[in-house]
N, C-alpha and C positions, 0 to 999 in steps of 0.2 A: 504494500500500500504506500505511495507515495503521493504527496500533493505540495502544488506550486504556491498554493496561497490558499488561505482561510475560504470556507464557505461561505457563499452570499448570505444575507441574511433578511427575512424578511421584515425585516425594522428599516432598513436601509433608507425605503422612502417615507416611513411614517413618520410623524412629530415626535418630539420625545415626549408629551401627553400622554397623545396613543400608543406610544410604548411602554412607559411607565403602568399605562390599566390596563395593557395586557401582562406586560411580567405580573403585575400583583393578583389578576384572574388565575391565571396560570397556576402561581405558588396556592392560592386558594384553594384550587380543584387540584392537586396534589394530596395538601396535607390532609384533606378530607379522607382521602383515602388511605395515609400515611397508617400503619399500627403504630407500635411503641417502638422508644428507644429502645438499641439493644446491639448483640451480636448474636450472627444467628449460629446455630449448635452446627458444626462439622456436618451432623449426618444430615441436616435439613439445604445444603449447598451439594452434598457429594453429590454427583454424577450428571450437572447443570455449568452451563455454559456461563460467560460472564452476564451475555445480554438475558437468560434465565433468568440470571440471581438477581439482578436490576429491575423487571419484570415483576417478579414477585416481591419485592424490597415496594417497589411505584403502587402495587396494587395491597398495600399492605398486609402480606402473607408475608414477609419476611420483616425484623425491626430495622429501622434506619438508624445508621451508626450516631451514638449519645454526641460527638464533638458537633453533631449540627445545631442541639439545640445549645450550647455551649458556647455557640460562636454566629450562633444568629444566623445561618444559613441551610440553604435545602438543594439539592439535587429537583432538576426539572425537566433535565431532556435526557434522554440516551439514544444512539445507534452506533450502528457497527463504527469502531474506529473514534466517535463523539461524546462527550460530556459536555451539559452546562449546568451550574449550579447558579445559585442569586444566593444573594446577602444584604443584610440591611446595615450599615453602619452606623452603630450606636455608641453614646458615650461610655460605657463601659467598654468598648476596645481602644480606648483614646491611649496614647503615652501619654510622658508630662509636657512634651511641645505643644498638646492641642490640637492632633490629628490623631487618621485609625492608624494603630501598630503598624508597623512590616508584617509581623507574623501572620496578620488577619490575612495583608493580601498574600503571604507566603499559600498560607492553609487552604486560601479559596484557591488559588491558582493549580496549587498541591491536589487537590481532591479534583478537578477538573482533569489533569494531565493525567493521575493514574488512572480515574476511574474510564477515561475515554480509552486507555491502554486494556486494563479489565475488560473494554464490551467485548476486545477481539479476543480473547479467549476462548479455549475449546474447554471442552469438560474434564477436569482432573489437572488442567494449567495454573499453574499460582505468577504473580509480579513481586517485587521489589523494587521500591525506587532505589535508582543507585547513583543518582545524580538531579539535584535541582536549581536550576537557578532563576534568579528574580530579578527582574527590572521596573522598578517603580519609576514613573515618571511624569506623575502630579501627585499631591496628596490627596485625599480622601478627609469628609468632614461628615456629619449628620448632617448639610447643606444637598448632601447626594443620596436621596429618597435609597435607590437600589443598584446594587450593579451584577453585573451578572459577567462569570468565568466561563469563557468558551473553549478546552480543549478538543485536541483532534490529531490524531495520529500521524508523526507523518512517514515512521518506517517501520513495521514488522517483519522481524526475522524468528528463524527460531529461538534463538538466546539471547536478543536484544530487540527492546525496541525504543525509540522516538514520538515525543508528541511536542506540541506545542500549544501555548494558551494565551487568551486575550482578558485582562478585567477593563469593562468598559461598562460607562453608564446609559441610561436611556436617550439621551444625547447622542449616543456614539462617541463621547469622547475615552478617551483609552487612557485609563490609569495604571494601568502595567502589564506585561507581559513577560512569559517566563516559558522555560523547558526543561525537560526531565529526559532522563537515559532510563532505560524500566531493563532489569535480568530479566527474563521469562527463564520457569523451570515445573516441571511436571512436581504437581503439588505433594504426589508420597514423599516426594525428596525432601522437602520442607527447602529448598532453595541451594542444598549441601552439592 
C-alpha cells in the first residue's frame, strides 16, 4: 500500500460551521453506540482481523480503550489502511504556558497512526510502535471547538510498516502532523 498524498476529504468545500456539526453528529452517533471502557479479554479478539476488532469496538460489543475518556477523545472513522479520531481541547490538558500539552497532540496523532496500521491486519497479527515523531506547528487553545487526527498508511510490509497523520481543525487549519514506523509480528510471538 503506498500513497502520494492524504485522502481528499469531504470537508474540503464545506464551512468550518458545517464541519464543526458534522464532526460533533458524528462523535454523537458513535458514543451512543460506544459500550464501556475497557480492554477486551484475548479470547474475545482471537481469530479477528484489525478492521473486526474496530467493528465491534464502533458497534459496542467490544470496550473502547479507558485513555479516550482520559484524554477527551474518540475514534470515529476506520478502513483498510485509515484512522480518524477527534478530540476536544480542554483546560485540563493545558501546561503552565496556556496551551494543550504536546503529549495531547502526541497521543491523538499516536492512536490515529497505529490504529490506521491495526485496520490492515490479518487475524493472529499484532503492531508495535517503534518509532514516533511529532510536529506541532500552531498551538492548540479551548478557542478550537475540535480537531480531528487523520492517519493513513503509507507502507505495508511484512515486518514493517509506515503511516502518516494530520491534526487539523474544522477550518482545515493543521496543527501538527506526525509519523510512526509500526514492527508487525504474528501475535503468539508476542512481538519476540
Amino acid at each position: 500500500m503506498n500513497a502520494a498524498s492524504p485522502s481528499p476529504s469531504p470537508d474540503d468545500a464545506a464551512s468550518p460551521e458545517a464541519v464543526l456539526a458534522r464532526w460533533r453528529a458524528d462523535g454523537e452517533a458513535i458514543r451512543s453506540r460506544l459500550g464501556q471502557a475497557g480492554v477486551a479479554r484475548p479470547a474475545e479478539v482471537a481469530g479477528k482481523t484489525g478492521m473486526e476488532v474496530f467493528a465491534l469496538m464502533l458497534s459496542g460489543a467490544l470496550p473502547y480503550p479507558p485513555i479516550a475518556e482520559t484524554l477527551d477523545f474518540q475514534l470515529v472513522e476506520v478502513a483498510h489502511g485509515r484512522a480518524v479520531f477527534q478530540g476536544t481541547p480542554l483546560l485540563r490538558h493545558y501546561n503552565p504556558l496556556g496551551s494543550v500539552h504536546g503529549g495531547w497532540f502526541a497521543t491523538l496523532l499516536d492512536s490515529a497512526l497505529g490504529c490506521a496500521v491495526h485496520t490492515t491486519l490479518a487475524a493472529g497479527r499484532g503492531y508495535t510502535t517503534a518509532e514516533l515523531k511529532v510536529n506541532i506547528v500552531r498551538p492548540l487553545s479551548t478557542r478550537v471547538p475540535l480537531v480531528r487526527a487523520i492517519g493513513e498508511v503509507i507502507h505495508l510490509g511484512r515486518r514493517m510498516a509506515t503511516a502518516d497523520a494530520r491534526l487539523v481543525g474544522p477550518d482545515g487549519k493543521l496543527y501538527a502532523h506526525g509519523s510512526t514506523t509500526c514492527f508487525l509480528f504474528d501475535a503468539a510471538d508476542g512481538g519476540a
